[in-house]
N, C-alpha and C positions, 0 to 999 in steps of 0.2 A: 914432490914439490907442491907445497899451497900458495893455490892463487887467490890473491884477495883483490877485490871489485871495489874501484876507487874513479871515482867520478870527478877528482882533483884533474885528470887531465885530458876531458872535452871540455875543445873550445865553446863558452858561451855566447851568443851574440844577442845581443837586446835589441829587438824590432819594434820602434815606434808603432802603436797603431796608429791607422789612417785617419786624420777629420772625418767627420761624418759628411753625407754630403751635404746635408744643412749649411755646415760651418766651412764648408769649399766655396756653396754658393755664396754664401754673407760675404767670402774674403775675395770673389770675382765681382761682388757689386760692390764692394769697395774701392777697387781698381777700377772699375768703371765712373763708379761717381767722382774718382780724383780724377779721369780723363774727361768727364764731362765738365768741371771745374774749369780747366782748363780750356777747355774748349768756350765756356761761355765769356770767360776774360779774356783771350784771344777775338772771339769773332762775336759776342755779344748773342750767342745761339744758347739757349737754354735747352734742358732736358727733362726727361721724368722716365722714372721707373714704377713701374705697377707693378707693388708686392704681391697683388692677390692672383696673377699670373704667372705666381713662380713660385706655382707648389713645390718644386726640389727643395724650396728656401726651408720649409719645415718649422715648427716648432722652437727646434733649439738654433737654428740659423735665423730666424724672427729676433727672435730674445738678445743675441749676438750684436746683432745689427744695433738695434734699437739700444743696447748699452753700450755700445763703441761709438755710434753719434753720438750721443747724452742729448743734453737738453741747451740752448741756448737761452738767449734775454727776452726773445722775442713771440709770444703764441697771439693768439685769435680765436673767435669763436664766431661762426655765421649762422642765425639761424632762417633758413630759407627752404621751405622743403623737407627738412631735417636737417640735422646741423653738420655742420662742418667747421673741424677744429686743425687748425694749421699751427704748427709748433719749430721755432728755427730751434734746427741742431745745434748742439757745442761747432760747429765749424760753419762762419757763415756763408751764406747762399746755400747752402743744403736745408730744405724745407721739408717734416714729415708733414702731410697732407694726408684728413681721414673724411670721410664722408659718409653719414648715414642715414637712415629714412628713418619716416614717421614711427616707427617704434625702434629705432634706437639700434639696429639693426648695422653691423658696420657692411657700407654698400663698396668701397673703393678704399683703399689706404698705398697711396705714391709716396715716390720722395722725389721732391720736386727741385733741379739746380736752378735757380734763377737770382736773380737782384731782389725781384717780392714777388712772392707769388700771382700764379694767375689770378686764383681767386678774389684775388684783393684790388685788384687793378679795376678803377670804374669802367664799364663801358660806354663807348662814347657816346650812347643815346642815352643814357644814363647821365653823363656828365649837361649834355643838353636839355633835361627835361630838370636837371637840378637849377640852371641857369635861366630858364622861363619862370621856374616857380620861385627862384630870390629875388628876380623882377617882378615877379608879380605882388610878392611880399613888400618889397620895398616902394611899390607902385602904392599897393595899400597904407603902409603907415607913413607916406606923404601928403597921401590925399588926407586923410585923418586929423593933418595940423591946420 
């Protein structure tokens, strides 16, 4: 009797590989920022995530993210210190948020839920010493006439 060796009948089974964790983490801060969403139209509470605290995030879980947001209508540029460039996502209230030093150096990079970011929001000694000095202006070009 000849036997002939035929592979027609092991069962095959085809095993997904796993995401990396990279692209586990990106897809757990995405669930998170639509529960922070939510959260801040519910109860008016903002959030932030600090990427550069979430080395699992990785390289190719960075890249992920940042092309699943995209880009919305709305950016900023501050320069204060070094600059800080604030960019709304394709989805709004989701804010990327980067911050860097005097040589250009990225110091912080968030992604911030809120209405507008923190950064942008005057503060209130701020907003008072702009209102002494448009008095004082407008003090000036009365006396003037």
């Amino acid at each position: 009797m000849v036997s002939i060796n035929t592979f027609a009948n092991i069962p095959i089974t085809v095993v997904p590989l796993p995401q990396s964790g990279g692209l586990n983490m990106a897809m757990t801060l995405l669930h998170e920022i639509q529960a922070m969403l939510k959260t801040l139209l519910d109860t008016g509470q903002n959030g932030t995530l600090d990427l550069r605290a979430l080395p699992a995030l990785g390289e190719e879980g960075y890249q992920f993210l940042k092309e699943k947001l995209g880009q919305g209508e709305v950016s900023a540029r501050i320069q204060s210190f070094g600059r800080s460039e604030i960019q709304e996502t394709a989805y709004p209230g989701i804010w990327w948020v980067a911050h860097y030093n005097q040589d250009d150096d990225i110091l912080t990079e968030l992604i911030e839920v809120n209405f507008l970011p923190e950064l942008l929001k005057s503060p209130r000694d701020d907003v008072v010493f702009g209102q002494t000095s448009l008095g004082k202006l407008l003090y000036e070009l009365t006396e003037k006439k």
